[in-house]
Structure formats: C-alpha cells, structure tokens
Kinemage of the C-alpha trace (Angstrom):
@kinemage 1
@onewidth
@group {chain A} dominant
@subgroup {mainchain}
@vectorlist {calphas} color= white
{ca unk a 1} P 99.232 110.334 83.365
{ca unk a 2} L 100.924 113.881 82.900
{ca unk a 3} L 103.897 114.455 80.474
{ca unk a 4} L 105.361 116.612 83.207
{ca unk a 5} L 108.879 115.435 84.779
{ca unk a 6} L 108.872 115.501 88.374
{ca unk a 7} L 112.359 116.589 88.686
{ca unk a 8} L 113.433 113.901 90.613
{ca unk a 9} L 116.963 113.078 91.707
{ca unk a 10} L 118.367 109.572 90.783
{ca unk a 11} L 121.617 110.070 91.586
{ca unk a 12} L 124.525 108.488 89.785
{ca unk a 13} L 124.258 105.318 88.171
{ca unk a 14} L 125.553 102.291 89.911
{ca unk a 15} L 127.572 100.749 86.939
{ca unk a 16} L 129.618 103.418 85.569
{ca unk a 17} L 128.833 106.508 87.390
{ca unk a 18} L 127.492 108.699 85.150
{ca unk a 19} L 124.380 111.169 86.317
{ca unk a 20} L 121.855 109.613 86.010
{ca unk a 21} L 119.154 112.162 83.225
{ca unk a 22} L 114.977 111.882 83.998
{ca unk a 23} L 113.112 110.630 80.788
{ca unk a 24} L 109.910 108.956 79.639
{ca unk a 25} L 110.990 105.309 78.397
{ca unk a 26} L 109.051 102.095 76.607
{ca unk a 27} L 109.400 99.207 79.621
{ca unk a 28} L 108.903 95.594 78.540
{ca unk a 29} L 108.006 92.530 80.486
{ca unk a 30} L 107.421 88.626 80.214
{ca unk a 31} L 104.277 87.694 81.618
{ca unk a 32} L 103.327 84.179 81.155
{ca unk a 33} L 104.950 83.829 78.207
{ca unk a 34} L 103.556 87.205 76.604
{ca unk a 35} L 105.089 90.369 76.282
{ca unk a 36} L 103.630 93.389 77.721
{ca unk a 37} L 105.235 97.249 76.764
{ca unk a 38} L 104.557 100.028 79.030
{ca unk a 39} L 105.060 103.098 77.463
{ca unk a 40} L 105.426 106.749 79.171
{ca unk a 41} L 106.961 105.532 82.648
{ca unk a 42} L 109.230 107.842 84.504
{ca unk a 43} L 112.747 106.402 84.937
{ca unk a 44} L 115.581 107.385 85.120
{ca unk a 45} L 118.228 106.695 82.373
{ca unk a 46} L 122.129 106.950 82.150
{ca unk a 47} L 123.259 108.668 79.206
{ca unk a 48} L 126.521 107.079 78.968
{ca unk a 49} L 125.474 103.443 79.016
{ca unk a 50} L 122.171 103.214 79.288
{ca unk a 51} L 120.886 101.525 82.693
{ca unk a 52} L 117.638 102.231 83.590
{ca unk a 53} L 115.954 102.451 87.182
{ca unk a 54} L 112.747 103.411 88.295
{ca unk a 55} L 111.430 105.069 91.607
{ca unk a 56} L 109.658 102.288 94.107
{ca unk a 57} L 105.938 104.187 93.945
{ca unk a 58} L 107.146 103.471 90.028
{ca unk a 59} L 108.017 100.346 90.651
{ca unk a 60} L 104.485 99.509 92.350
{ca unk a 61} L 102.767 101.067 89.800
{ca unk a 62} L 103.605 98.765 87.445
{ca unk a 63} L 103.070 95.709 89.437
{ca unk a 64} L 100.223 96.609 89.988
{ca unk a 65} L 99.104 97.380 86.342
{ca unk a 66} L 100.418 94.027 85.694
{ca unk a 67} L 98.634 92.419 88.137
{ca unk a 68} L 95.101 93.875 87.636
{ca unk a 69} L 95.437 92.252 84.238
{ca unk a 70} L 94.529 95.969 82.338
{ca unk a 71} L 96.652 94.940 80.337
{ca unk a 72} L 94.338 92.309 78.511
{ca unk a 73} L 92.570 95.026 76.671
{ca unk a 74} L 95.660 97.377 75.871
{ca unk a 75} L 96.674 98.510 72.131
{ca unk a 76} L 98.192 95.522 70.266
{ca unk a 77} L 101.620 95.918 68.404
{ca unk a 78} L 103.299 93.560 65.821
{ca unk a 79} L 107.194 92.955 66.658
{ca unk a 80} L 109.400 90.823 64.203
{ca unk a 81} L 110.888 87.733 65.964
{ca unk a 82} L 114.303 86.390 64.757
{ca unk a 83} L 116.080 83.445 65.675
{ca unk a 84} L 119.602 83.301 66.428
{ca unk a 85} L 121.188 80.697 64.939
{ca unk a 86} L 125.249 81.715 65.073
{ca unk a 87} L 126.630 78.918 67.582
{ca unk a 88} L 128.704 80.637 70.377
{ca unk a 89} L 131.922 78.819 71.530
C-alpha cells in the first residue's frame, strides 16, 4: 500500500459541515470478541469534530481483509483495559 493520497473529494461532513481533510487513520474493529486495528487506511476525517468516513472500494477492502482472516498472523499490540465503575444517573 502507497503513502500517496489520492486526492479524493469527500465532501462536507454530514454532522456539522465542516470539509471534510484526506488522511491516513488507525481503524478498529470487534471481531468475535477480539479487536483488530488497521492502520494506514485512507479516510477521510473532519477537522472540526472528528467523524470519519471511508470510500466504498475502502470500505470493501477492509471486509475483505477481515474476512480472509489475514489478520490471524498480523503484529500484536498490548492496550490497557480499564473499567468504568462511576454509576451514571
């Protein structure tokens, strides 16, 4: 996968309006009760509050990355897991 930007136009972004701005972003998904980062993806990301959206070839992509299961032998990262414990009324 190239580090080039295609250039592509998402338009404005359909909660506050902003233009949307091209960038590389760090996806994450639940899979069966693991989660799975994709790093480098194309999206396309409002600067003012931070909504993300994909193109559908994207979007295809990474089904089908998750589906092929090449995930299975992918670099393995440590997160921290908290629990939140503050009861909400």
């Amino acid at each position: 996968m190239s580090n080039h930007l295609t250039k592509y136009d998402y338009g404005k972004c359909h909660i506050c309006g902003e233009r949307m701005e091209e960038k590389r972003i760090k996806q994450d998904f639940w899979i069966k009760g693991k989660l799975l980062v994709i790093e480098d993806v194309p999206a396309g990301v409002c600067p003012q509050c931070g909504e993300k959206v994909v193109k559908a070839d994207v979007g295809r992509e990474i089904a089908a990355l998750t589906a092929a299961k090449k995930w299975r032998k992918a670099r393995i990262m440590s997160v921290p897991v908290i629990h939140f414990s503050k009861e909400v009324v």
